[in-house]
C-alpha positions, 0 to 999 in steps of 0.5 A, spaced: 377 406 296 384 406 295 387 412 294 393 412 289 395 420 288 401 418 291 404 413 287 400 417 280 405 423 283 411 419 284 411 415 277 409 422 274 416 425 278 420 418 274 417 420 268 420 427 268 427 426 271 428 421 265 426 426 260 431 431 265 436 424 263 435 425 256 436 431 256 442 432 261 448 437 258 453 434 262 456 428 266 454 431 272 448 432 270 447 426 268 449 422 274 445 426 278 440 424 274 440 417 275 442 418 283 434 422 282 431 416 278 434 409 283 432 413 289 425 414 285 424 408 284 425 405 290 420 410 292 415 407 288 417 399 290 416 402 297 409 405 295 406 399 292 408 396 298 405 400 303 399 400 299 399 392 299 399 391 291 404 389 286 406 393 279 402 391 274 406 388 268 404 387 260 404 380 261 399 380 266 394 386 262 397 384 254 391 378 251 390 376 245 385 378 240 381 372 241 382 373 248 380 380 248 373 379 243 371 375 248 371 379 254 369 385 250 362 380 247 361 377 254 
């Protein structure tokens, strides 16, 4: 089984510095915080990699309610 805890804490770490980005008091700041969330992401781009899959988009998971009716009662 593949073991994703790595790439739970890196998008965990995104999440925070976002926050950290909302919140940032000034342009310093701020610019350090879109330095942090660039370098995050790439990151994350490297992990997929590495662990052989790609991000799952909404467009892979969203399905209609005729669609998901079905699934369910199969």
């Amino acid at each position: 089984m593949t073991d994703f805890s790595h790439l739970d804490a890196l998008q965990g770490r995104l999440a925070r510095e976002q926050d950290r980005l909302t919140n940032a008091k000034n342009e310093n700041e701020r610019s350090f915080r879109v330095r942090e969330i660039a370098a995050c992401e790439r990151e994350i781009a490297n992990e997929y990699k590495f662990l052989g899959i790609k991000p799952v988009s909404l467009d892979d998971i969203l399905m209609s309610d005729d669609e998901l009716l079905r699934e369910l009662t199969a």
